[in-house]
C-alpha angles and dihedrals in degrees: 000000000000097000089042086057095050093045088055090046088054090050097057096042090058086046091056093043095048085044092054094052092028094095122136084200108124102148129048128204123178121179133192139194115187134255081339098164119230089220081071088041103049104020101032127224103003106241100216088053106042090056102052116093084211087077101020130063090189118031101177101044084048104048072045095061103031114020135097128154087237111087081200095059101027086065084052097051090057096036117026099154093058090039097037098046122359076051094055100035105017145053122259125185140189110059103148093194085074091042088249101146117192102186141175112233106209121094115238096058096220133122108256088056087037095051079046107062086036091054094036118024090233120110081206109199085216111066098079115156132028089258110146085242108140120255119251086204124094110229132208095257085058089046090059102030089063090057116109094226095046098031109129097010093083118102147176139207134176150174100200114068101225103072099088085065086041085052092038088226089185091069103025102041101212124156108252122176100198133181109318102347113147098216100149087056092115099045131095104215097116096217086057084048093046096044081051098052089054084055102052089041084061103111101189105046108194126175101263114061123219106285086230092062095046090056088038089056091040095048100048095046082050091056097045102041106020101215118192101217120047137172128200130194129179121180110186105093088070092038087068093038092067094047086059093236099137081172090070095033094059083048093049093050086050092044088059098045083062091050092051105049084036084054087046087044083059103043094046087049103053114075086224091066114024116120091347103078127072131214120230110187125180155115139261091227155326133270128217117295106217120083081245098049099037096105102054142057137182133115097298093048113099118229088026094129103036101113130162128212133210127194129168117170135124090282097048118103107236092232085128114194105018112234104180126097113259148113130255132178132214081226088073097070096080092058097038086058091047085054094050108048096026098033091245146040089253105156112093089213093064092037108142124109115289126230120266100260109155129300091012080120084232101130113227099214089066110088093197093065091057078071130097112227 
């Protein structure tokens, strides 16, 4: 009885480790869009705020476009592609009305700390303020792309200009095409030429690009050169939530959700990815929860740090919108890539807990293993 018990136990302990290395991830893609609320994600269009001429120029077209009674179907209306297939084949988390809480760690609740802790693992005390100074921290991008076996196949795009000093470009080296950056200006490809004559035509250059441009660049370059690990990050949805314009904030949530399932239409299309790339999908941080503080984010704003998280891949268990109590960290990305395309989240520098994706042996059920330790 003994032996055949400890056989058993054996058996189950293989199972788990095989479970744990046995990923078909090869190829990575997060994607970001900045200070984009859960409330919007997990609930739709908020009723107080579409209906108040304050935020919408238009009330009616917009309760037209993006409201339904059903909070169910209203979420779905904004964002079908999140509703329609990562709920269906993916994970989401965050959803505060199951007590689901997807958090960032670090203090301030902006998006240079915020991209930070997502890109490093690390909530680090120093980076205070949004300033383009160069980030002592190496982040996961960096991690891959000095493996032998990914070196030269990790890339970076933004909308927002900060992120080559978020990425400290000037020590990792990585290709990043940021804000309004011309980098395709010496080749000869005529999409990278076209994409680079809207941007030049653009008369008022921010710093923060057209969302658009920064998926069009990302997606051709995808196409052409076929990099395994990509990161994405698109910037307008808080641009229009500080300018109070709820209107443009719902259409640019909308306007991501289609580059995202055009980007998995892709992906799922092209030998090179299928079945083989997961989907990271995330924010940098909250905004304040409240129809008066919506608009706004920072350490005394309440709801600040309250995120969400989707990811849908070959790895990913299919348990769609998380409904039990627990607690999850944007610091935990770094090592759940690490998990998915190593086996395990070997490096010591992205060493938190990784989220449960299938086969990590980390049952879902159990709230207290949502948690980083």
């Amino acid at each position: 009885m003994k032996i055949a018990y400890l056989f058993c136990a054996f058996a189950l302990f293989c199972t788990s480790v095989k479970a744990q290395t046995d990923f078909k991830t090869r190829n990575i893609f997060v994607i970001t869009t900045d200070g984009f609320r859960w409330q919007e994600v997990f609930k739709g269009a908020d009723s107080a705020i579409i209906s108040d001429p304050a935020y919408v120029m238009d009330t009616a077209l917009c309760r037209q476009l993006f409201w339904d009674a059903d909070p169910l179907q209203r979420r779905r209306k904004l964002m079908p592609f999140f509703w329609n297939v990562i709920a269906e084949q993916g994970q989401l988390y965050g959803n505060r009305l199951s007590n689901n809480r997807m958090n960032v760690k670090n203090l301030y609740k902006i998006s240079y700390p915020g991209y930070n802790e997502i890109l490093t693992g690390y909530t680090d005390p120093g980076i205070i303020l949004n300033l383009p100074r160069n980030n002592s921290n190496t982040n996961i991008l960096e991690y891959f792309n000095n493996m032998s076996a990914l070196h030269g196949k990790v890339v970076a795009f933004s909308s927002w200009n900060v992120f080559p000093y978020i990425l400290n470009v000037d020590r990792s080296r990585l290709p990043v095409n940021s804000g309004y950056n011309n980098w395709f200006a010496d080749d000869n490809d005529s999409a990278y030429q076209l994409i680079g004559d809207v941007q030049e035509s653009v008369v008022h250059k921010g710093h923060c690009r057209y969302d658009w441009l920064t998926y069009l660049s990302a997606r051709e370059y995808i196409q052409e050169h076929q990099p395994r690990i990509v990161f994405i990050g698109l910037g307008q949805t808080d641009e229009y939530a500080h300018s109070g314009r709820y209107d443009l904030y719902l259409q640019q949530a909308a306007a991501v959700d289609k580059m995202i399932s055009d980007l998995w239409y892709y992906v799922q299309t092209n030998p090179f990815y299928k079945d083989r790339t997961t989907f990271i999908i995330t924010t940098d941080h909250g905004r304040g929860s409240s129809s008066g503080t919506w608009s706004r984010h920072s350490l005394f704003t309440k709801g600040s740090a309250e995120t969400w998280l989707a990811m849908i891949g070959p790895d990913i268990r299919p348990e769609g919108e998380y409904k039990v109590a627990g607690q999850a960290y944007a610091k935990q990305i770094p090592a759940t890539m690490t998990l998915l395309m190593q086996g395990e989240p070997s490096s010591k520098r992205m060493g938190n807990k990784p989220l449960p994706v299938s086969g990590s042996a980390i049952p879902v059920s159990d709230a207290k293993n949502l948690t980083a330790k």
